[in-house]
N, C-alpha and C positions, 0 to 999 in steps of 0.2 A: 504494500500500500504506500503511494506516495501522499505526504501532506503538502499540500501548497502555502507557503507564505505571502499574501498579501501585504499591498504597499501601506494598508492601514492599521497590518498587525506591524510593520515594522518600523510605522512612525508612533503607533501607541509604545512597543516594547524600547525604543528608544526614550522612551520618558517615563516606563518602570518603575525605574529610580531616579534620586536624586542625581542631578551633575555632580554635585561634591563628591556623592557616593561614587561614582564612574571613576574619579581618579584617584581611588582607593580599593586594595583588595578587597573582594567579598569574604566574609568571615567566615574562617573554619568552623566546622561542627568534626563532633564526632562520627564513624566509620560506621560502628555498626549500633547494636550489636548483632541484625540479622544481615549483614553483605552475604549476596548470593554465594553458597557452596556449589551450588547449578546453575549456571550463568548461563544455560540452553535458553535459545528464544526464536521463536519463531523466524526473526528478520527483517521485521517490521517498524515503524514509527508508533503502532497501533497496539497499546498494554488492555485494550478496554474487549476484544477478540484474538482469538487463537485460530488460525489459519487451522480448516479440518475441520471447525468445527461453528456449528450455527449459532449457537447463542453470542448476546452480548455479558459483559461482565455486570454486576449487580453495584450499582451505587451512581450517584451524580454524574456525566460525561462532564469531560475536563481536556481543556486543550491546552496545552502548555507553552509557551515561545516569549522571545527575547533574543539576545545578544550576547555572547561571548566577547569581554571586550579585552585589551590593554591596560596599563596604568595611563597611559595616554588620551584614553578614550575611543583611540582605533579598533575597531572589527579585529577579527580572530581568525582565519580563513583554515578550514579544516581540523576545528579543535575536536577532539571525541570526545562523548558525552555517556555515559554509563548511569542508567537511571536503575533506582529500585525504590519497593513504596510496598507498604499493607494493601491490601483488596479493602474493598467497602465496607467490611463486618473488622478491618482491622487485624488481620490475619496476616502473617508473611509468609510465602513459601519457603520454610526454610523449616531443617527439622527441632532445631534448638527452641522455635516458639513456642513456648505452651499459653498460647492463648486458646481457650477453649473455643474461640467465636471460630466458624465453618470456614476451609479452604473453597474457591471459587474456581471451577476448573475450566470458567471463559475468562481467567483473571490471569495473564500472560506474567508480572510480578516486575518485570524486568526488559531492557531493553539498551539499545545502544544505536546514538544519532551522531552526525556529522556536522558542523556547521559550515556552512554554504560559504558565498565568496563575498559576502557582506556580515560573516559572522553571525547569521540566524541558524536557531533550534527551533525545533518545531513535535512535540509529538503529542498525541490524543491518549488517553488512561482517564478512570473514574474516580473522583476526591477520596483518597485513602481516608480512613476514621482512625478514631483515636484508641488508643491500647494500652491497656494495663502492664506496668513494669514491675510490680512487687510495691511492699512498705507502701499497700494504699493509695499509690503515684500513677497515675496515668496522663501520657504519652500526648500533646497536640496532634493534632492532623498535619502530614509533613512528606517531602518527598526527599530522596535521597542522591544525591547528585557528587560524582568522580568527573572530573573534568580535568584534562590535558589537553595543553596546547604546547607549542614548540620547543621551551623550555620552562616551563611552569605545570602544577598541578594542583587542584586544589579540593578535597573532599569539604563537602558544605550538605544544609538542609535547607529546604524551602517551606517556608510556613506560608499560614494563609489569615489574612484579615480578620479583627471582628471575633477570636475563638478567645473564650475565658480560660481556657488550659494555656494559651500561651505566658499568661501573666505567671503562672507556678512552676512552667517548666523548666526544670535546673539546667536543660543542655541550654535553652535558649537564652537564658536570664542571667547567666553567664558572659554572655555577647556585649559590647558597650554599643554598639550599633546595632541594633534588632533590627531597624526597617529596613536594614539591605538584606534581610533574609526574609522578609512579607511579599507577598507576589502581589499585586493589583488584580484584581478582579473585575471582567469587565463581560457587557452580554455576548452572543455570538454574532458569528458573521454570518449574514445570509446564506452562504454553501453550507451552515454548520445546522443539525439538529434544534432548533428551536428550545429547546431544554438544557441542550449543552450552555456552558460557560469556558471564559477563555481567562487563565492564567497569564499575566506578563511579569516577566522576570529575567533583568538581565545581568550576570556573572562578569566576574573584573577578575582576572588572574594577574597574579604579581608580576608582570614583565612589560620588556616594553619591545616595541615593533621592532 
């Protein structure tokens, strides 16, 4: 499946974030603790279906894109993008979860995009939910992001606007800059599903062109 980037996703995800924030690295997060042991994936841009098979994945459609930039504020041209996230019950494929909430077997878990020649991503998945981590503590709703570019890397998480778990959560509240990890929320674009929502979020790896 290929995603098309429009000229209005890619003036909205240029204003994502702040300028300031653009010529500053986006803040590390933590790795896991579910990083794919099974990083099989179909091949796709599309976490929300599994190629084979007819259903869609259960929870909110969610398109996600922005920019991989520079400390400069320059585009990123061919950075790899390695996504992973909970299904919509907050499940990870991974066997270490013991979240009791159901695996999603139209819920692909994982994925890996390229950025283009203006440094846009672009992929579709459904708003992972939030999960229990022990001591009472549950988890915001978040997605998980490894990104490489030419000589930088930077594992980080993307949260989402508006959730009262983010104000508890220790990985996040840790961060001195929280809003370069909040994605904008905006509705869809005409070609998209009418229920769908579009994520904008764009990534600053510490280098310069």
């Amino acid at each position: 499946m290929v995603i098309k980037i429009s000229r209005r996703s890619l003036l909205l995800g240029a204003t994502a974030t702040p300028l300031l924030a653009q010529t500053r690295p986006t803040p590390l997060q933590t790795l896991g603790p579910f990083f794919p042991a099974d990083r099989s994936w179909d091949g796709d841009a599309d976490l929300s279906q599994v190629k084979g098979k007819p259903g869609r994945a259960k929870g909110d459609l969610l398109y996600v894109t922005g920019r991989v930039l520079d400390l400069s504020g320059e585009p990123i041209r061919g950075a790899k993008l390695e996504i992973w996230q909970a299904n919509g019950a907050g499940k990870y494929r991974h066997g270490a979860d013991e979240n009791p909430a159901p695996l999603d077997p139209n819920f692909e878990g994982y994925a890996e995009v390229t950025t283009d020649a203006e440094g846009r991503y672009r992929f579709k998945t459904v708003k992972p939910a939030a999960y229990p981590v022990g001591n009472g503590t549950t988890r915001p709703p978040h997605i998980h992001f490894d990104v490489a570019g030419a000589s930088s890397r930077l594992v980080t998480q993307m949260y989402f606007p508006g959730e009262a778990l983010n104000e508890t959560d220790n990985i996040l509240q840790r961060v001195r800059r929280k809003q370069a990890l909040i994605a904008k929320i905006t509705g869809p674009e005409k070609e998209m599903e009418a229920e769908s929502r579009m994520a904008l979020w764009d990534i600053v790896l510490n280098q310069r062109g």
